[in-house]
N, C-alpha and C positions, 0 to 999 in steps of 0.2 A: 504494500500500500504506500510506505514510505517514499520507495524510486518513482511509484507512478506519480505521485508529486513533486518528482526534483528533489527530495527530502533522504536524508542519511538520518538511522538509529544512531540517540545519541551516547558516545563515550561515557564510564564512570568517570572519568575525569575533566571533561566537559560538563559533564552532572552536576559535580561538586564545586564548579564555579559558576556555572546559568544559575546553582538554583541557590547561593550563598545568600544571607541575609533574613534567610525563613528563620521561625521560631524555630530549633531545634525540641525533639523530641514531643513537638504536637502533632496530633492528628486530627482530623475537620472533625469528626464524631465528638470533640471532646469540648467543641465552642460551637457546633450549631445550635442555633434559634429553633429550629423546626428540625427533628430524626429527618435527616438525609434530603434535605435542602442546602444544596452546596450553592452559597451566596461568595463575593468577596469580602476574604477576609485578611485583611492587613499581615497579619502574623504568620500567612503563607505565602505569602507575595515574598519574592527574590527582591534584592537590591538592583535587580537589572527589569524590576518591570515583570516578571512572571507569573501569573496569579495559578494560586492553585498548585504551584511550584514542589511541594513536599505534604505526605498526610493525609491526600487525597486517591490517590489511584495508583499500584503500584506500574512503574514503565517500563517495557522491554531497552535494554540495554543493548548496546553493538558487539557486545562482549562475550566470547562462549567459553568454559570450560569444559574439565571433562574428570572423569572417574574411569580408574581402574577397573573396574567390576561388572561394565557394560558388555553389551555382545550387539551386533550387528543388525540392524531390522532392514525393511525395503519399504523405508515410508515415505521417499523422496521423487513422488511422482515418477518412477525408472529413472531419476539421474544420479543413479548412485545409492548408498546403501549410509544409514546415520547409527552412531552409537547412540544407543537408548541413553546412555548415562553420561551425555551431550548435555552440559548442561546452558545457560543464559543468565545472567545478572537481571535482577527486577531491582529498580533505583525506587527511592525517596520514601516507600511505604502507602498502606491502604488507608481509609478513614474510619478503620475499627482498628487498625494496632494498635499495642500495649502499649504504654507511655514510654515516653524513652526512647522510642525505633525508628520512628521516621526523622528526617532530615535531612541536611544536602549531604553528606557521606554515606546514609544509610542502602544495603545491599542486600540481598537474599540469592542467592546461590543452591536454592536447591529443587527448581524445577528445570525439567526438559524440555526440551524443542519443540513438543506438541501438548504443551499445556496451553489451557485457555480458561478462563474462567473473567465471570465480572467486577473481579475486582483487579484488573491487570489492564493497562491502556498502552498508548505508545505516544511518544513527541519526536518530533523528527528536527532537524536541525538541515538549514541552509546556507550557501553564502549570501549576502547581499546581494539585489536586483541591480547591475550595473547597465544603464538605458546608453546607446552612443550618441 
């Protein structure tokens, strides 16, 4: 979805500077007005302008690891064959984490390649629109 917007996943390390300046260790669940009415809320906003930046939805990362322990599947439309135990970085945390977890360093490292679920999103990162 990302490429089909001109859009690259973005780095842990791009993460932790887009999304600097949140409250660390909030999540939206823990200041909403209304159960699950996600409004702007200052204390998740990045110092660059990001709303929503940490606390809210955890995001696919560019990032893969992997385990030992994995064996081989064919989930990859025939191009090729993925270890199950392939894993992905989800940055910044859900709006029901335990206090303490979300933030702009915050990471989870322990789902695979074909997890999906709704509380997992994505943001994608571009260069600037350069007009001649």
């Amino acid at each position: 979805m990302l490429s089909a917007a001109g859009m690259d996943a973005i780095t842990y390390q791009q993460f932790s500077h887009a999304m600097y300046g949140v409250q660390e260790g909030l999540a939206s669940a823990a200041i909403e007005t209304v159960t699950g009415k996600i409004e702007h809320y200052p204390q998740l906003t990045s110092r660059f302008g990001i709303e929503q930046a940490t606390g809210v939805q955890w995001i696919w990362s560019a990032e893969t690891g992997f385990s030992s322990s994995g064996v081989w599947n064919d989930i990859a439309d025939g191009r090729g064959q993925v270890n199950s135990d392939t894993k992905v970085a989800l940055l910044g945390a859900s709006r029901d984490s335990s206090a303490g977890r979300p933030g702009s360093r915050a990471s989870n490292w322990s789902l695979g390649l074909t997890n999906s679920d709704g509380y997992i999103g994505c943001r994608g990162r571009c260069d600037h629109l350069q007009l001649d």
